[in-house]
C-alpha positions in Angstrom: -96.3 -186.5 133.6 -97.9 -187.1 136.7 -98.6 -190.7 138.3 -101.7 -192.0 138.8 -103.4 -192.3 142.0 -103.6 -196.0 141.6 -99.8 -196.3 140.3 -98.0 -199.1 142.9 -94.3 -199.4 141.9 -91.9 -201.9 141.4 -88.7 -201.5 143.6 -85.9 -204.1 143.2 -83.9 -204.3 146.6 -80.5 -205.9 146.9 -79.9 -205.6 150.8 -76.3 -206.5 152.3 -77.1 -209.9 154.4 -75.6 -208.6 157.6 -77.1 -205.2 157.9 -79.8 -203.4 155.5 -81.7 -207.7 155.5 -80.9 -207.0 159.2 -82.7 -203.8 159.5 -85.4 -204.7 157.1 -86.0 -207.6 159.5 -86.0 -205.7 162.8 -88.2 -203.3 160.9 -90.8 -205.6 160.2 -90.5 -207.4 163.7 -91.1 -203.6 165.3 -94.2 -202.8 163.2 -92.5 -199.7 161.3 -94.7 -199.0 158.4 -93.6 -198.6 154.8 -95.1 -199.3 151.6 -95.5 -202.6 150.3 -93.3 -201.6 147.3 -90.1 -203.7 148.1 -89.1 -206.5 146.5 -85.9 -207.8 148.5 -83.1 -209.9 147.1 -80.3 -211.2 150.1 -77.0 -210.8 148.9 -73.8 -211.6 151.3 -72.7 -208.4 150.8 -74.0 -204.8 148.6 -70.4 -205.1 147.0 -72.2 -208.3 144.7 -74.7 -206.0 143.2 -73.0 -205.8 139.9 -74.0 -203.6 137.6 -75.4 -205.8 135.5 -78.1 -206.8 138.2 -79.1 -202.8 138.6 -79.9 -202.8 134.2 -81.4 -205.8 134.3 -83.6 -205.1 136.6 -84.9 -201.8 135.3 -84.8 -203.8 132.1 -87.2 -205.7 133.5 -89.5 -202.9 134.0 -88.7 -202.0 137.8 -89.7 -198.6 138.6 -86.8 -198.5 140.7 -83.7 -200.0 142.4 -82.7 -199.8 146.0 -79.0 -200.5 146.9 -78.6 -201.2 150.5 -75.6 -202.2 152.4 -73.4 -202.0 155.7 -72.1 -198.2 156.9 -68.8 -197.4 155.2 -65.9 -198.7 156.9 -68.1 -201.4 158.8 -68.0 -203.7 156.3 -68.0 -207.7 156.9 -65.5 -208.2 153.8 -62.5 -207.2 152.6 -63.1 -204.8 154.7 -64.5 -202.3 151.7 -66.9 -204.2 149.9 -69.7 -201.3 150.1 -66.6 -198.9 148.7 -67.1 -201.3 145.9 -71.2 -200.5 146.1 -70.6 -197.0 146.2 -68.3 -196.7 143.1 -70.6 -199.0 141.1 -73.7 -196.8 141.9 -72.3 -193.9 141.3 -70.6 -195.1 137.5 -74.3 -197.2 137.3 -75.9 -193.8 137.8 -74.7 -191.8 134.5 -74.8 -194.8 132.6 -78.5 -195.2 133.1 -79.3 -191.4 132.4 -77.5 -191.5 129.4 -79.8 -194.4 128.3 -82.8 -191.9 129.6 -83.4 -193.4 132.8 -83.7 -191.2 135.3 -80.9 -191.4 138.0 -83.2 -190.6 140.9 -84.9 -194.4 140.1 -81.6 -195.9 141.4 -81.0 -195.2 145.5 -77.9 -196.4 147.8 -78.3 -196.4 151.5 -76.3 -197.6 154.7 -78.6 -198.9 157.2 -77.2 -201.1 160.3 -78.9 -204.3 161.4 -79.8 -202.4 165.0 -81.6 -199.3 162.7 -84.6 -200.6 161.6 -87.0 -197.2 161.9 -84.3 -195.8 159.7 -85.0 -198.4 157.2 -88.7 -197.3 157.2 -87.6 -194.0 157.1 -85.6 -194.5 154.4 -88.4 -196.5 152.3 -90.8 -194.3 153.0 -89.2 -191.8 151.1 -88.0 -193.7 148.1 -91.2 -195.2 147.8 -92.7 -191.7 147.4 -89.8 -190.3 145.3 -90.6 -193.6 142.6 -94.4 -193.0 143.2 -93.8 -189.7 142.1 -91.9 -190.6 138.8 -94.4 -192.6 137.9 -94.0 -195.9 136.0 -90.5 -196.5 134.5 -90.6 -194.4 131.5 -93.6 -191.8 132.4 -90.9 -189.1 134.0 -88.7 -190.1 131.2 -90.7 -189.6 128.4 -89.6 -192.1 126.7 -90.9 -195.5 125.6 -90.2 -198.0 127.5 -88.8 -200.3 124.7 -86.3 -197.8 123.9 -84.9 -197.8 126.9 -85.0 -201.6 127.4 -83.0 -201.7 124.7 -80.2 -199.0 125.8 -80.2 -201.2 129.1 -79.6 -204.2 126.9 -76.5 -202.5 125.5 -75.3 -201.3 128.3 -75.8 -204.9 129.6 -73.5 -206.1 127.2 -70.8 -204.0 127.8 -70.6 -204.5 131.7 -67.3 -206.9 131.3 -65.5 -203.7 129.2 -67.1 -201.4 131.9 -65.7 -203.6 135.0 -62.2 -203.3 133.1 -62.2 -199.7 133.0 -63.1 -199.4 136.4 -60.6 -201.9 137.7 -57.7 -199.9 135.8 -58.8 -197.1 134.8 -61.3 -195.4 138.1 -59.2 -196.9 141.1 -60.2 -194.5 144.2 -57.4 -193.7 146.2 -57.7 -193.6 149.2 -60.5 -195.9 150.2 -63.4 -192.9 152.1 -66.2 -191.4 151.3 -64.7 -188.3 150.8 -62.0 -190.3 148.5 -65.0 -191.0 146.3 -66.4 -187.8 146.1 -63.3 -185.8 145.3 -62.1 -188.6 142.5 -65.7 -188.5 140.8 -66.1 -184.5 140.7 -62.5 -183.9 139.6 -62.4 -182.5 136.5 -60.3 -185.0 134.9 -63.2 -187.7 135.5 -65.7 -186.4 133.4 -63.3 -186.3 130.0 -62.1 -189.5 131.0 -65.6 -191.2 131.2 -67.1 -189.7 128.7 -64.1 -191.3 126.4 -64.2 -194.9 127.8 -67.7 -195.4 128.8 -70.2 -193.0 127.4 -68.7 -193.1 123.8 -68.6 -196.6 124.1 -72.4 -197.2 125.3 -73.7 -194.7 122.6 -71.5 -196.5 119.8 -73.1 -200.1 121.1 -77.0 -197.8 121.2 -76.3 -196.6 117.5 -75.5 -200.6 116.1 -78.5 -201.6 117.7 -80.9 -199.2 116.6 -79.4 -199.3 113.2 -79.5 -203.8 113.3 -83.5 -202.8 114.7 -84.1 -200.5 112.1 -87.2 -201.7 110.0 -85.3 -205.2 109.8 -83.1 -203.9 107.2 -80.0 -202.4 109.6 -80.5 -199.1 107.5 -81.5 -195.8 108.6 -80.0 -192.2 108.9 -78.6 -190.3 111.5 -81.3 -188.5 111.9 -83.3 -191.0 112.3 -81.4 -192.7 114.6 -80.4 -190.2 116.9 -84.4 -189.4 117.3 -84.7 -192.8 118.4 -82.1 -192.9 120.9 -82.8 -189.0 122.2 -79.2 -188.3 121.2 -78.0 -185.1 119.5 -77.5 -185.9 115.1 -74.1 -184.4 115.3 -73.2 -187.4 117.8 -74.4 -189.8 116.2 -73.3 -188.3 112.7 -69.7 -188.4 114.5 -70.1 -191.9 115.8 -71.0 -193.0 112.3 -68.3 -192.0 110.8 -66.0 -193.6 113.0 -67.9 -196.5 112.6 -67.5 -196.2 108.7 -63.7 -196.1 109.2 -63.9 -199.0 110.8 -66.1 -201.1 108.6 -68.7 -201.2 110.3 -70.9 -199.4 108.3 -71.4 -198.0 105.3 -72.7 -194.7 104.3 -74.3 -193.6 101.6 -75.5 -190.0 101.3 -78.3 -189.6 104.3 -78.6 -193.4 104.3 -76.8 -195.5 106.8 -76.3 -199.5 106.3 -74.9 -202.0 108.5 -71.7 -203.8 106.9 -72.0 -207.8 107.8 -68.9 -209.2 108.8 -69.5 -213.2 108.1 
């Protein structure tokens, strides 16, 4: 679907205090042009934007979310916190596509304090990437609703998701090319799709299922239409859920078990 003419996005951006707000500010103080499109929140350091912050925000309706932070290894903390921006973009990433978000919404730059044309640079062409998406859910095809509330479940799992990452996706060593070649191995993909993907769709289902005509019935093919999922999943998510209690299935229909 293309975006209107008129269409002037929304982009969240959480800019690293001591250079991407740097570069920003030189920017502006040089008279690089960019479109108004920005909306900047100052953190210390692009290692603070928790996930959280990135769902939240497209909760919120952004149309997109810029990440920008200090070049790899010039870090003011730790000295890796942007290795810690870098992993969380990347996990953040396939978590919002499996909600139906599209990835390309959600951008993480380097940009110095002394690089401010590379900032409008930079901008520019994420402000005309989002411009060309349209508004959040156009490129998507989805409602909008449905995806604030995949985002909502996803929200509510960020403390398991931080777990997993701290024990389960440490990068080894610290580089960019660390993080590349961990990430595209072939034992990540299993691996995530086990403890975070499974997890997210499982939280997806019991929502959909608690929002379902205020009844928490439905079927699966009704809820897997709803969340743009395949029936098999869901069919197989259900009956895990049934062995657990959760719910209870009766021929096509699906119920929610209360547990007082």
């Amino acid at each position: 679907m293309a975006a209107p003419s008129d269409f002037k996005p929304i982009i969240v951006g959480f800019l690293c205090n001591w250079c991407c707000y740097g570069g920003a500010d030189l920017c502006g103080v040089s008279r690089f042009q960019y479109p108004p499109y920005l909306r900047v929140i100052r953190l210390m350091c692009s290692g603070r934007v928790d996930l959280e912050f990135i769902f939240r925000a497209f909760a919120k309706k952004a149309d997109g979310v810029f990440i920008g932070g200090c070049h790899l290894n010039d870090c003011h903390y730790n000295p890796e916190g942007n290795y810690d921006a870098l992993g969380n973009s990347i996990v953040a990433k396939r978590i919002i596509a499996a909600v139906g978000v599209n990835p390309e919404r959600l951008r993480l730059e380097w940009v110095s304090a002394g690089e401010g044309i590379r900032f409008a640079e930079v901008m520019n062409e994420f402000g005309a990437k989002i411009k060309s998406l349209g508004p959040l859910g156009s490129s998507e095809g989805r409602e909008v609703a449905d995806l604030q509330a995949g985002l909502e479940a996803a929200t509510q799992l960020v403390p398991y998701f931080k777990l997993v990452e701290r024990e389960r996706f440490r990068v080894k060593p610290r580089t960019e090319e660390g993080y590349q070649k961990f990430f595209a191995s072939p034992d990540f993909e299993p691996l995530f799709q086990e403890l975070v993907l499974d997890k997210l769709t499982l939280g997806r289902i019991m929502g959909a299922l608690r929002a379902g005509e205020g009844s928490g019935a439905g079927s699966a093919e009704s809820v897997a239409q709803k969340l743009g999922l395949d029936t098999a999943e869901v069919a197989r998510h259900l009956s895990l859920l049934s062995q657990q209690g959760m719910v209870k299935i009766d021929g096509s229909r699906v119920e929610l078990v209360l547990v007082a």
